[in-house]
C-alpha positions in Angstrom: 1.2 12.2 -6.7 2.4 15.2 -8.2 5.4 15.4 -11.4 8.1 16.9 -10.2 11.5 18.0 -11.5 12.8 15.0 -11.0 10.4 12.5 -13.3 11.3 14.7 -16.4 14.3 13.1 -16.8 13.5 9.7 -16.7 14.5 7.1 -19.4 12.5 5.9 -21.8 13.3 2.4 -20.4 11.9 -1.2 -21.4 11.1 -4.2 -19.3 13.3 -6.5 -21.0 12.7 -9.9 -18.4 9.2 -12.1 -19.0 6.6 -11.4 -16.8 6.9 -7.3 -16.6 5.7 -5.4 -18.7 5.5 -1.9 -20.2 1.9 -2.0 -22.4 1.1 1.6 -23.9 -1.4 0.6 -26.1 -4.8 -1.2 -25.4 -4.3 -3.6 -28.3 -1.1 -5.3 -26.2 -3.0 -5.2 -22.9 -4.7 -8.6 -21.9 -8.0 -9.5 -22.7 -8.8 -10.4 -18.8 -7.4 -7.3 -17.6 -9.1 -4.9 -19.9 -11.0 -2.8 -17.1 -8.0 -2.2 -15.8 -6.9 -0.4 -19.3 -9.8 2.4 -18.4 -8.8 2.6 -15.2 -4.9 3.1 -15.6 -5.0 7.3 -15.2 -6.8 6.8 -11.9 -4.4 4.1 -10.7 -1.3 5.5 -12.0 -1.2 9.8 -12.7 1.9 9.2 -14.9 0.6 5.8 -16.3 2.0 7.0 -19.8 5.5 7.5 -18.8 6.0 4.3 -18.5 4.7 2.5 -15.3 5.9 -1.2 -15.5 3.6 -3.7 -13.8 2.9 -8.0 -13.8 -0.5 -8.8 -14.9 -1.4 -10.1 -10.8 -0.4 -6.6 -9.8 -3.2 -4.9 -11.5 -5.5 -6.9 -8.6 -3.2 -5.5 -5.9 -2.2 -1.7 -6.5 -4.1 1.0 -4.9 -5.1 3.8 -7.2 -3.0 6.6 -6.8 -5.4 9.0 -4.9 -6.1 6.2 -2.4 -2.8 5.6 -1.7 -2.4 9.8 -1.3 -5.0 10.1 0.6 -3.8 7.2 3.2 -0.2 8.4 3.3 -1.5 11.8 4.2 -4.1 10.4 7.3 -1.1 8.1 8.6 1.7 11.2 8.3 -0.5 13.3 10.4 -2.4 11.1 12.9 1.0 8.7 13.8 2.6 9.8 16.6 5.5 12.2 15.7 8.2 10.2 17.1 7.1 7.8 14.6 10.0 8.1 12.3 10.1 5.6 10.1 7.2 3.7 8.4 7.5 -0.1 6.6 5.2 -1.0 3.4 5.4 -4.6 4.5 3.8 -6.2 0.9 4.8 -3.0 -1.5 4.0 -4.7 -5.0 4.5 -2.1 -7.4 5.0 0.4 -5.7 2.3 2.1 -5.1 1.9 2.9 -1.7 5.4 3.2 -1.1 5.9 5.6 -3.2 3.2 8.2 -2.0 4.8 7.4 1.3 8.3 9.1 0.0 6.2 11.5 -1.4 4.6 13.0 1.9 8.3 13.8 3.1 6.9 12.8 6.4 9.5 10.4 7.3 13.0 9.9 7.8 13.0 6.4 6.7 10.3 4.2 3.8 11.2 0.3 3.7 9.6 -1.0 0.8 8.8 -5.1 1.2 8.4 -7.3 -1.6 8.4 -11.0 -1.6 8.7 -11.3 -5.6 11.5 -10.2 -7.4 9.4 -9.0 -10.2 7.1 -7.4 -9.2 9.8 -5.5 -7.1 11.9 -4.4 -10.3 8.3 -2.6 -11.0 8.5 -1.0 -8.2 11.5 0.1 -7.9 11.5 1.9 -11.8 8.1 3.0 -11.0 9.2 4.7 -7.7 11.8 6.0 -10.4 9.2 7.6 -12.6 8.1 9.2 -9.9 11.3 10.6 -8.0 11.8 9.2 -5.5 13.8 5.8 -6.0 16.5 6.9 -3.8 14.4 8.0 -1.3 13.2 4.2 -0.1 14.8 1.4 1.4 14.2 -1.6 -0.9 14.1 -5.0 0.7 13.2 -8.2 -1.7 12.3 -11.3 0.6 9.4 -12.5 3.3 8.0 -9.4 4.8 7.9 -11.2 8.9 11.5 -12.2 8.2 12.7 -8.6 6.7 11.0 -7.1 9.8 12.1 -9.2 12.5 15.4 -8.7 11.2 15.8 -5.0 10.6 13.5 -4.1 13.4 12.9 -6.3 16.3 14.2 -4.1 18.9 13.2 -0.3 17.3 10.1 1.3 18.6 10.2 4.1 16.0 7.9 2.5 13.2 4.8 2.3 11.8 3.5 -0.9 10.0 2.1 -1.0 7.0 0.4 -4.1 5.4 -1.7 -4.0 2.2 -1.8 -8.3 2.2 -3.4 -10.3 -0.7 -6.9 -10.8 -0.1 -6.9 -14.5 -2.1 -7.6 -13.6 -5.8 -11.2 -11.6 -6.4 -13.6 -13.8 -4.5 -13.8 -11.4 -2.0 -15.8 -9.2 -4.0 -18.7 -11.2 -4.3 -19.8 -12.0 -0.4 -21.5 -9.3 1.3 -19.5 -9.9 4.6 -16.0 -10.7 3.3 -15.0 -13.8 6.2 -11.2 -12.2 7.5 -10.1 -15.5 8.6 -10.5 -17.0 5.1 -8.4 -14.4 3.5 -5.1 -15.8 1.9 -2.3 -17.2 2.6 -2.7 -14.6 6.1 -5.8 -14.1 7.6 -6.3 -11.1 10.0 -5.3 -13.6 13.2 -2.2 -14.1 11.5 -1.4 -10.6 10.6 -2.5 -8.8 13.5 -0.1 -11.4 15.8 2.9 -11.1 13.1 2.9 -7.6 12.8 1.7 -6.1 16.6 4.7 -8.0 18.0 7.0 -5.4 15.7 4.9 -2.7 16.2 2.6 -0.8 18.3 1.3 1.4 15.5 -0.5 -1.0 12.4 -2.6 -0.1 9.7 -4.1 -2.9 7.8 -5.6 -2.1 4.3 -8.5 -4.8 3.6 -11.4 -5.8 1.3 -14.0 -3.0 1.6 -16.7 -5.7 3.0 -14.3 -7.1 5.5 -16.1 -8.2 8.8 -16.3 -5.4 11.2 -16.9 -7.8 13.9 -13.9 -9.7 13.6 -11.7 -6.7 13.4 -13.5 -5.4 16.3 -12.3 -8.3 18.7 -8.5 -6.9 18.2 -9.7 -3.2 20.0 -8.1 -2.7 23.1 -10.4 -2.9 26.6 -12.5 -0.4 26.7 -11.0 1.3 23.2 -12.3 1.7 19.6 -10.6 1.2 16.2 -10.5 3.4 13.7 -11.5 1.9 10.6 -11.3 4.1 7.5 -12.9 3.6 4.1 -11.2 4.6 1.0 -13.6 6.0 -2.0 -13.3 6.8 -5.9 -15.9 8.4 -7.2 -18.2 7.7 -4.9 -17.4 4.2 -4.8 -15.4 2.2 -1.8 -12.3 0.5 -3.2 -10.9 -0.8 0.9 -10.7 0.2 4.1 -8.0 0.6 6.5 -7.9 -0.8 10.2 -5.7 1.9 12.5 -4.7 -0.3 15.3 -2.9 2.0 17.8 -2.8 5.6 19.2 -3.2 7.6 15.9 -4.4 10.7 16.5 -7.4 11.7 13.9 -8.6 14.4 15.2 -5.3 16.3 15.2 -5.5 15.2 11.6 -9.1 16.6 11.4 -8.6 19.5 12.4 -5.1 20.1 10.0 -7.6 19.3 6.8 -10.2 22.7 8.1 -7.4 25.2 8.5 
C-alpha cells in the first residue's frame, strides 16, 4: 500500500475506548507481543501514522505486502463480471483495505464480528484513504452474507478465519477440521452456498489432503503460498474458475 494524497491529511487521532490502542513507542507495547513491535513496518507501511489495533489482532493481520500481493492475484484471475468482493472476517483492516486499494471492484464489504476491532479498521482504512471506499458491516459474517447477498452472483468471497490461537504453528500437518470455532467443512459449506468464487487464507501447514477432497471431479485447486523474506506466513485455497494464467502472463508483460 502506497501513501497517497489522501492519508496526508489524516488526524492525529487517539483511541479513547479500552481495548484499542494507538502504541508508538516500544516501552507501551506488551511484553507478550514484543515480536510484533519489529515486525510493525512489514505489517503496517504507515504503522507510524497511527494504525490502531487490539492486542488479539496482532495474531490475525496479514502483513501488508501479503495482503498486496493477494488482492492483486484475486483482481486479475476472478472472473471480470466479478464485481464486487466480501472480506468476510476483516479484523483490522488489513485486507480490506488493499482490496479498495487495487480499484478493481465496484463494491469492498468489510465483515467484522467485534465492534472493536472494527473501529480499527475502519480508522486504519482511514489512514490509508480509502474509508469511504468500503462497505462496513459489524455482525456474524454467514448472517451479513446471507442477508446482503443470497440471491447475487456477482461476488467473490473472501475469508481469512481464526485459526484457534497459535497452536497451529507447532504441528507439521496443521489438522483443518480442528481449526477454531470453523473448520474448513464448515467454511467451505457456509461460504460456497453464497458463492461460486472462494478464497480461503489458512495456516501455512494446513493439510493439503483435506483441502484436496473439496476439488471439483476431475479439477485441481489452486493453492497459493504467501512468503516474507523467504519465509511462508499462509496460503490461500482458490476454490473456483480463477484464471492464473491470465494473471501470469499480466505479471511478464
Amino acid at each position: 500500500m502506497a501513501t497517497t494524497p489522501e492519508t496526508a491529511g489524516v488526524p492525529n487521532e487517539t483511541p479513547n475506548e479500552k481495548g484499542i490502542h494507538q502504541w508508538l513507542s516500544q516501552d507501551e507495547f506488551p511484553d507478550n507481543l514484543k515480536k510484533y513491535w519489529h515486525q510493525r513496518f512489514r505489517i503496517w507501511e504507515l504503522y507510524s501514522k497511527g494504525i490502531w489495533m487490539t492486542e488479539d489482532a496482532w495474531f490475525g493481520v496479514t502483513p501488508e505486502p501479503i495482503a498486496n500481493k493477494i488482492a492483486a492475484h484475486i483482481g486479475e484471475a476472478a472472473p471480470k463480471e466479478k464485481t464486487i468482493i466480501i472480506d468476510a472476517f476483516a479484523g483490522v483492516g488489513g485486507n480490506a483495505i488493499a482490496f479498495a486499494l487495487s480499484g478493481r471492484w465496484d463494491q469492498v464489504f468489510a465483515v467484522e464480528k467485534d465492534a472493536k476491532t472494527m473501529k480499527c479498521a475502519k480508522h486504519n482504512a482511514k489512514i490509508y484513504g480509502v474509508e469511504k471506499k468500503i462497505v462496513w458491516v459489524t455482525g456474524d459474517c454467514f448472517s451479513a452474507i446471507n442477508k446482503r447477498f443470497n440471491a447475487k452472483n456477482n461476488t467473490v468471497i473472501f475469508a481469512s478465519p481464526p485459526w484457534g490461537g497459535t497452536e497451529y504453528s507447532a504441528e507439521d500437518v496443521f489438522d483443518l477440521s480442528k481449526m477454531q470455532p470453523y473448520n474448513l467443512e464448515a467454511l467451505y459449506n457456509g461460504f460456497s452456498r453464497y458463492s461460486s468464487h472462494l478464497v480461503l487464507f489458512l495456516p501455512r501447514t494446513s493439510d493439503l489432503n483435506q483441502i484436496a477432497q473439496y476439488a471439483p471431479k476431475d479439477k485441481k485447486l489452486e493453492v497459493a503460498h504467501y512468503c516474507i523474506m523467504g519465509a511462508s506466513k499462509a496460503l490461500c485455497v482458490y476454490f473456483g474458475d480463477f484464471d492464473f494464467e491470465n494473471e501470469e502472463e499480466d505479471e511478464k508483460k
